[in-house]
ROMIGU-379400 format. One record per residue: residue number from 1; x, y, z of N, C-alpha, C in turn. Coordinates in pm, whole numbers. Layout:
+-----+--------+--------+--------+--------+--------+--------+--------+--------+--------+
: pos :   n_px :   n_py :   n_pz :  ca_px :  ca_py :  ca_pz :   c_px :   c_py :   c_pz :
+-----+--------+--------+--------+--------+--------+--------+--------+--------+--------+
: NUM :      X :      Y :      Z :      X :      Y :      Z :      X :      Y :      Z :
...
+-----+--------+--------+--------+--------+--------+--------+--------+--------+--------+
This chain:
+-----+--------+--------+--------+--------+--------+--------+--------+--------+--------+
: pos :   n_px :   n_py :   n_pz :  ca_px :  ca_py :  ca_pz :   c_px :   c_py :   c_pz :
+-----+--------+--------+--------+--------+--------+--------+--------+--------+--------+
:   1 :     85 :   -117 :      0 :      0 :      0 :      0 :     90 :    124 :      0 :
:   2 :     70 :    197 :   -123 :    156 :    355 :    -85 :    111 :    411 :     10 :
:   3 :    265 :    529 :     45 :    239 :    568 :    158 :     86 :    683 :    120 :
:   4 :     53 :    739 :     11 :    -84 :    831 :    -18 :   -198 :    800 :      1 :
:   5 :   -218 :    670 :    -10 :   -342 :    554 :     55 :   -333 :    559 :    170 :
:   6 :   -235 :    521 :    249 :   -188 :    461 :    417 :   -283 :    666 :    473 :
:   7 :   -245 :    731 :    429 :   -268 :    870 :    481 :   -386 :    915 :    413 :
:   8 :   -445 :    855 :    317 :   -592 :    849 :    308 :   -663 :    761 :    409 :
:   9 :   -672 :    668 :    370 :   -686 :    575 :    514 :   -693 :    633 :    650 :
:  10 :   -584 :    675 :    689 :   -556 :    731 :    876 :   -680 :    909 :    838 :
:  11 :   -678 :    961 :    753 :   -771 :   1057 :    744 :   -877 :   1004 :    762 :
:  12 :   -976 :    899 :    674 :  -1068 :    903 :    683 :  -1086 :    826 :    796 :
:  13 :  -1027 :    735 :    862 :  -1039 :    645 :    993 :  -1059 :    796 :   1097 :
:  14 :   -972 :    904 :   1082 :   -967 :   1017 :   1177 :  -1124 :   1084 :   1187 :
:  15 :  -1176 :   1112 :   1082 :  -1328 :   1180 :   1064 :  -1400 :   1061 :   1077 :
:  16 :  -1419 :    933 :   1081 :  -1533 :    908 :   1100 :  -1516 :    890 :   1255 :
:  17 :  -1368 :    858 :   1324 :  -1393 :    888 :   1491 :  -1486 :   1005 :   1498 :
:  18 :  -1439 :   1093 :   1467 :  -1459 :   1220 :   1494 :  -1681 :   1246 :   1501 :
:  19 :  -1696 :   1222 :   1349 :  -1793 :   1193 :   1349 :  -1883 :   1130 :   1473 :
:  20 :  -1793 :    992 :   1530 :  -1861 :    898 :   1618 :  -1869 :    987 :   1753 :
:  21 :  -1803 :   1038 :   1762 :  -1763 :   1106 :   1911 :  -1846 :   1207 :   1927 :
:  22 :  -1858 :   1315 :   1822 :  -1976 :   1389 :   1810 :  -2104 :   1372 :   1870 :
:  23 :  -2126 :   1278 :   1795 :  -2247 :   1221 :   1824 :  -2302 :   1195 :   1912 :
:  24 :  -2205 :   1117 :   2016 :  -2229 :   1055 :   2166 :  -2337 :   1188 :   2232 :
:  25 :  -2416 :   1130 :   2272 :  -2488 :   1192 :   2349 :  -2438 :   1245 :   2511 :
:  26 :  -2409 :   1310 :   2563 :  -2352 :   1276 :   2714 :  -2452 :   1318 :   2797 :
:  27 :  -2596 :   1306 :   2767 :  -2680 :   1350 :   2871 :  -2715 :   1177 :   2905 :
:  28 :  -2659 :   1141 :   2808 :  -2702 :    921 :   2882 :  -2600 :    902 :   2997 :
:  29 :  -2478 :   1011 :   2989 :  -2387 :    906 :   3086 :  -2430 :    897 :   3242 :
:  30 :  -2404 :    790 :   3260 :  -2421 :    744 :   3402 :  -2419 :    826 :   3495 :
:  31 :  -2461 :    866 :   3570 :  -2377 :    979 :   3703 :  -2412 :    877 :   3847 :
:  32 :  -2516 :    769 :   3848 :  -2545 :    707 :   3961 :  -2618 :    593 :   3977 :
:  33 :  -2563 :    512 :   4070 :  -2632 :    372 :   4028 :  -2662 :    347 :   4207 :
:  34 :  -2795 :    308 :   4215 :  -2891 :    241 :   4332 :  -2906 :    184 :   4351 :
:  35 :  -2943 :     67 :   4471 :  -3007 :    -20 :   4447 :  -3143 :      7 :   4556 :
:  36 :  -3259 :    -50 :   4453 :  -3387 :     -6 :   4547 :  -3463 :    -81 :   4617 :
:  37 :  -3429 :   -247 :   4591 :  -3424 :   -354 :   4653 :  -3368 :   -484 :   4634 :
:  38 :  -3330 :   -505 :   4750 :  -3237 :   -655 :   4718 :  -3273 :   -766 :   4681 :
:  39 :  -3296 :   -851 :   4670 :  -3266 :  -1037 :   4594 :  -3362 :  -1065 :   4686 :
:  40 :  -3498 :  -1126 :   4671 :  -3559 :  -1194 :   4769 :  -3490 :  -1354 :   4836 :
:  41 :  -3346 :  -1345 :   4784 :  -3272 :  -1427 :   4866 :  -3150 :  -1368 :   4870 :
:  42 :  -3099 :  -1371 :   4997 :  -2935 :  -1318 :   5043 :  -2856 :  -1433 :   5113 :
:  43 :  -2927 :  -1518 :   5175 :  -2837 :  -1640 :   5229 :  -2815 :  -1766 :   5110 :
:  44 :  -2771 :  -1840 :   5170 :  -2707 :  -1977 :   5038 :  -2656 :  -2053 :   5116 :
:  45 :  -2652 :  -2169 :   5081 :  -2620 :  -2275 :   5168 :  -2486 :  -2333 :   5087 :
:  46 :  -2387 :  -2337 :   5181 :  -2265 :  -2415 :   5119 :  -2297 :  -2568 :   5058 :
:  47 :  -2198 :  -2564 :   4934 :  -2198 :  -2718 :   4881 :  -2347 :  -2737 :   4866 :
:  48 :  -2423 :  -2707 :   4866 :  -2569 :  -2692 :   4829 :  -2598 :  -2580 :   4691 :
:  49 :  -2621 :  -2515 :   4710 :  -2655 :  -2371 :   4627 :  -2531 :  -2361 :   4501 :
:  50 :  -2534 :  -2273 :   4391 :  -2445 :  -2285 :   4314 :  -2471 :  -2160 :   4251 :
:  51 :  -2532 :  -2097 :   4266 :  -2544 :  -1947 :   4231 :  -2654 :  -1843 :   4284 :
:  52 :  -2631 :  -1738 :   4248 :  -2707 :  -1644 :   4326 :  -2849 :  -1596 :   4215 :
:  53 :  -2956 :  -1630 :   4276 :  -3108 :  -1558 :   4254 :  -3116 :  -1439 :   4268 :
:  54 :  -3099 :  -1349 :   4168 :  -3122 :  -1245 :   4174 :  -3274 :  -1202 :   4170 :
:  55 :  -3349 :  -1286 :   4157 :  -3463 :  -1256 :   4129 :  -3569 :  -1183 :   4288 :
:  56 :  -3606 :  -1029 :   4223 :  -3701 :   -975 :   4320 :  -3596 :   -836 :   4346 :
:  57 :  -3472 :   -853 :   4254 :  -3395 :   -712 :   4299 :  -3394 :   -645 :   4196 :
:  58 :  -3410 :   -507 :   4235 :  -3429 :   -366 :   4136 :  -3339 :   -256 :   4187 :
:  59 :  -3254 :   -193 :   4080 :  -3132 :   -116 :   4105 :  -3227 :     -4 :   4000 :
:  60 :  -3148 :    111 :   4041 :  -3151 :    274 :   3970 :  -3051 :    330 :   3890 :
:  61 :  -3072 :    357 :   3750 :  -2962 :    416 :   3678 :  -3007 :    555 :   3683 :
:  62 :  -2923 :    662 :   3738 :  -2978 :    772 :   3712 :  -2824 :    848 :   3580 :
:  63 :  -2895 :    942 :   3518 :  -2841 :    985 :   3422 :  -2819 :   1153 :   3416 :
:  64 :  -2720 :   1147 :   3343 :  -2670 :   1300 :   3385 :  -2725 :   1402 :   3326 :
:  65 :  -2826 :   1362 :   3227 :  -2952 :   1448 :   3206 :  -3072 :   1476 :   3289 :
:  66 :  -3065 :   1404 :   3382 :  -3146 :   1424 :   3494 :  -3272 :   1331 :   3502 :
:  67 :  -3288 :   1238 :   3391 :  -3382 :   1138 :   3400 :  -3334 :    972 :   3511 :
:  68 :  -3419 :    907 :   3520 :  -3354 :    753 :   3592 :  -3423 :    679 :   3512 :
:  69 :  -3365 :    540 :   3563 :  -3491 :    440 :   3534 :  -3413 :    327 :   3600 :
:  70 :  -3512 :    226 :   3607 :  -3538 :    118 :   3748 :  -3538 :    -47 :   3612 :
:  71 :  -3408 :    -84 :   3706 :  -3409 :   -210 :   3650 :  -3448 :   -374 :   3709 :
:  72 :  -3479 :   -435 :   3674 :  -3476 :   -582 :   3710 :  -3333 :   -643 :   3713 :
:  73 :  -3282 :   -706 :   3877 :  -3122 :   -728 :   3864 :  -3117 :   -884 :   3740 :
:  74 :  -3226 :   -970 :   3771 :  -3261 :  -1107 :   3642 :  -3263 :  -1081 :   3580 :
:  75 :  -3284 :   -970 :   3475 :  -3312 :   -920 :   3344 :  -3167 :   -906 :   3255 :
:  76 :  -3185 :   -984 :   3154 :  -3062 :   -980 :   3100 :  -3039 :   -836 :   3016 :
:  77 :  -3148 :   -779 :   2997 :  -3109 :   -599 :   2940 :  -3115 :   -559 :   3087 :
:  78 :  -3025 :   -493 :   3142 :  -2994 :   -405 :   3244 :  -2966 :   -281 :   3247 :
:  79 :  -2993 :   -224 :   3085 :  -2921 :   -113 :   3084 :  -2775 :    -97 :   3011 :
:  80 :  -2772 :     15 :   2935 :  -2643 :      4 :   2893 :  -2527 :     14 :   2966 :
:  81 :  -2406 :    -38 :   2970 :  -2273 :    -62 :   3056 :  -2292 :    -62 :   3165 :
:  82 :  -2390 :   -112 :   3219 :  -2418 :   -167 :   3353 :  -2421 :   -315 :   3366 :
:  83 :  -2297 :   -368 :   3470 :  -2294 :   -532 :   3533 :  -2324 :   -545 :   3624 :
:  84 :  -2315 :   -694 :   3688 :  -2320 :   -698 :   3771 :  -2218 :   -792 :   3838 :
:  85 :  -2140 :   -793 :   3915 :  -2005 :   -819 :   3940 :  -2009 :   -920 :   4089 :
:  86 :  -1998 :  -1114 :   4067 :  -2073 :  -1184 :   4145 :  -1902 :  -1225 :   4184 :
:  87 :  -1864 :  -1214 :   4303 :  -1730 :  -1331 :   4347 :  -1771 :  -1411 :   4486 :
:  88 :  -1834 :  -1453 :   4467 :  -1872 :  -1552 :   4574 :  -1861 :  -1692 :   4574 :
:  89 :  -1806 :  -1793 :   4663 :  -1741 :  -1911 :   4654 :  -1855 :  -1993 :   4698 :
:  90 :  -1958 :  -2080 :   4662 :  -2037 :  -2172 :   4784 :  -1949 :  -2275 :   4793 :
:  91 :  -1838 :  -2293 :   4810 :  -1714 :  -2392 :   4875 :  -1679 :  -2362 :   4988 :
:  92 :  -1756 :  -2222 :   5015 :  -1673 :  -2203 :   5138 :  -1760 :  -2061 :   5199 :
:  93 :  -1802 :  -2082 :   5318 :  -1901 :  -1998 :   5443 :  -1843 :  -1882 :   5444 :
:  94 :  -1924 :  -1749 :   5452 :  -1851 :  -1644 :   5432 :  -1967 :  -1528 :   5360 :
:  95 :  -1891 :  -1398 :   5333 :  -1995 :  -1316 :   5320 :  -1941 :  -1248 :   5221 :
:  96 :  -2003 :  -1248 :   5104 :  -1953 :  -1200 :   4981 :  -2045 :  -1079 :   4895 :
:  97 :  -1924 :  -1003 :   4866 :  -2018 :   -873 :   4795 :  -2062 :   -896 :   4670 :
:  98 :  -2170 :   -885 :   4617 :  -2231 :   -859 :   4468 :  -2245 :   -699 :   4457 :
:  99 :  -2157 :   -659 :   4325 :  -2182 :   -500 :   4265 :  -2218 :   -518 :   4149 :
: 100 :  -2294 :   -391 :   4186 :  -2390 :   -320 :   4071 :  -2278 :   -219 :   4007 :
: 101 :  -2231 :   -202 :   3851 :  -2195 :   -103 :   3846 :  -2132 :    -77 :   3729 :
: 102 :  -2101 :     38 :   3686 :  -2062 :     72 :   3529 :  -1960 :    185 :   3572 :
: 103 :  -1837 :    126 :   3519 :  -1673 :    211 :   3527 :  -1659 :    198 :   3719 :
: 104 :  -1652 :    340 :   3722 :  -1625 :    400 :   3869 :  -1738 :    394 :   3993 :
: 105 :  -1888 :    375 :   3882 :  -1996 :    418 :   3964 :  -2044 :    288 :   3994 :
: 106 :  -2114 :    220 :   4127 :  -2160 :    114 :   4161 :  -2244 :    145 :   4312 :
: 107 :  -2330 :     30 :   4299 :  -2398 :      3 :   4464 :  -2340 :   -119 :   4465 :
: 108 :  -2344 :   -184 :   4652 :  -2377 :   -323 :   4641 :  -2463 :   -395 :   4749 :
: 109 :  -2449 :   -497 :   4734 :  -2520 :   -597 :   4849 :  -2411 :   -697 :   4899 :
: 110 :  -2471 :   -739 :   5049 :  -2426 :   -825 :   5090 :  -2478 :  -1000 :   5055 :
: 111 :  -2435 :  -1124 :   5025 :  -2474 :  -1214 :   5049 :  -2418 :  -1325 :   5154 :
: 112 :  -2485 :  -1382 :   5220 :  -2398 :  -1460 :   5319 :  -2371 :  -1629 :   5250 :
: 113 :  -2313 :  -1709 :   5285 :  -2305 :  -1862 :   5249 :  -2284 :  -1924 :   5386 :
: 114 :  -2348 :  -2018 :   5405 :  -2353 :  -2075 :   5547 :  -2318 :  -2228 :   5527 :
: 115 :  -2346 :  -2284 :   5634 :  -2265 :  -2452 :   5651 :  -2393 :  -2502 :   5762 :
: 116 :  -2426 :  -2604 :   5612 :  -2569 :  -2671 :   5695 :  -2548 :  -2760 :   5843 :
: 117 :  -2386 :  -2797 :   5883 :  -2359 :  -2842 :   5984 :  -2350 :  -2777 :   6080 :
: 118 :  -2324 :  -2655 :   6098 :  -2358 :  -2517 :   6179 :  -2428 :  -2531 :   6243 :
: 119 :  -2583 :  -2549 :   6182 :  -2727 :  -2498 :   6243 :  -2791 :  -2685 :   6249 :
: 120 :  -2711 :  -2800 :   6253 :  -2739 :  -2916 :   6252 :  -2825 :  -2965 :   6163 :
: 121 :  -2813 :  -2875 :   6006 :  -2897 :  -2911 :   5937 :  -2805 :  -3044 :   5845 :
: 122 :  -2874 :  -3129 :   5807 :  -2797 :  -3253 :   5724 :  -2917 :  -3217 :   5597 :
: 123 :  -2830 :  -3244 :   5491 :  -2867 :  -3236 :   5319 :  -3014 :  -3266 :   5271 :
: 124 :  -3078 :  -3380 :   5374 :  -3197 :  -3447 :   5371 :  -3299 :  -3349 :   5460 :
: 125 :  -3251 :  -3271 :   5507 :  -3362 :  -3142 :   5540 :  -3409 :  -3084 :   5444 :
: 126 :  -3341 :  -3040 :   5332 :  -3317 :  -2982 :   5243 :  -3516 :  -3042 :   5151 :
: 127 :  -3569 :  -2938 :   5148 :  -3635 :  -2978 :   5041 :  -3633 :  -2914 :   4895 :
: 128 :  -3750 :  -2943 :   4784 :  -3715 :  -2890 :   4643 :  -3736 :  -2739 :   4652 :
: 129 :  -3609 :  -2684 :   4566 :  -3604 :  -2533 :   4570 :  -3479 :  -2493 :   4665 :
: 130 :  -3429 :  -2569 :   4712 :  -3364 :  -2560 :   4901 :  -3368 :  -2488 :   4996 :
: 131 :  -3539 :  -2539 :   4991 :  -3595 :  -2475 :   5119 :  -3594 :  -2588 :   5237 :
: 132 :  -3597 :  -2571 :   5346 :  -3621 :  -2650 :   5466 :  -3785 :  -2774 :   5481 :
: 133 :  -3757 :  -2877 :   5474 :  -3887 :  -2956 :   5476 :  -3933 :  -2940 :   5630 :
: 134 :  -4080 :  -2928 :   5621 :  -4159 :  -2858 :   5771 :  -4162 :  -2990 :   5885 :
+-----+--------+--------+--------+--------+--------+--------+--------+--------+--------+
């Protein structure tokens, strides 16, 4: 490729950034993230459980245009560049943070993991769903 192409090329690669950047809206960007209720489950049972139910939690994107809006944490659209950030072990009892959050900005929650030998519970307590049989 001559070098007159190579510098056509890097021009027009330069304007259509340019173009793109323009464009960006910045009344979408993020300025704050909520959460407005938590997981209708926060505990988990070790060696039992294998991931976290988010289901029943709703977080807040507010925006630097001054609008919000209210998400479902189960919902796989959450919003643009918003995660949700899970490091929790059920190998092992303990209390692990789940964040809400996009770049710098985040909420979070607590979840606990417990040890059914603790509370003298054995595996066969356990009923479907792993809830406790009455």
């Amino acid at each position: 490729m001559g070098k007159r192409k190579m510098q056509l090329c890097f021009i027009l690669c330069l304007m259509l950034s340019l173009c793109f950047i323009s464009s960006c809206d910045t009344g979408l960007q993020i300025v704050g993230i909520q959460i407005v209720s938590y997981p209708d489950r926060l505990v988990y049972i070790k060696d039992v459980d294998t991931e976290i139910n988010l289901t029943g939690g709703v977080f807040r994107v507010d925006l630097k245009e001054g609008s919000s809006h209210s998400y479902k944490m189960n919902e796989e659209n959450r919003g643009v560049g918003v995660g949700i950030s899970k490091k929790e072990d059920f190998s092992k009892e303990g209390v692990y943070k789940v964040s809400i959050g996009c770049l710098n900005i985040e909420d979070s929650f607590p979840i606990q993991v417990l040890s059914l030998e603790d509370y003298g519970i054995t595996q066969d307590d356990i009923g479907p769903g792993g809830f406790l049989d009455d």
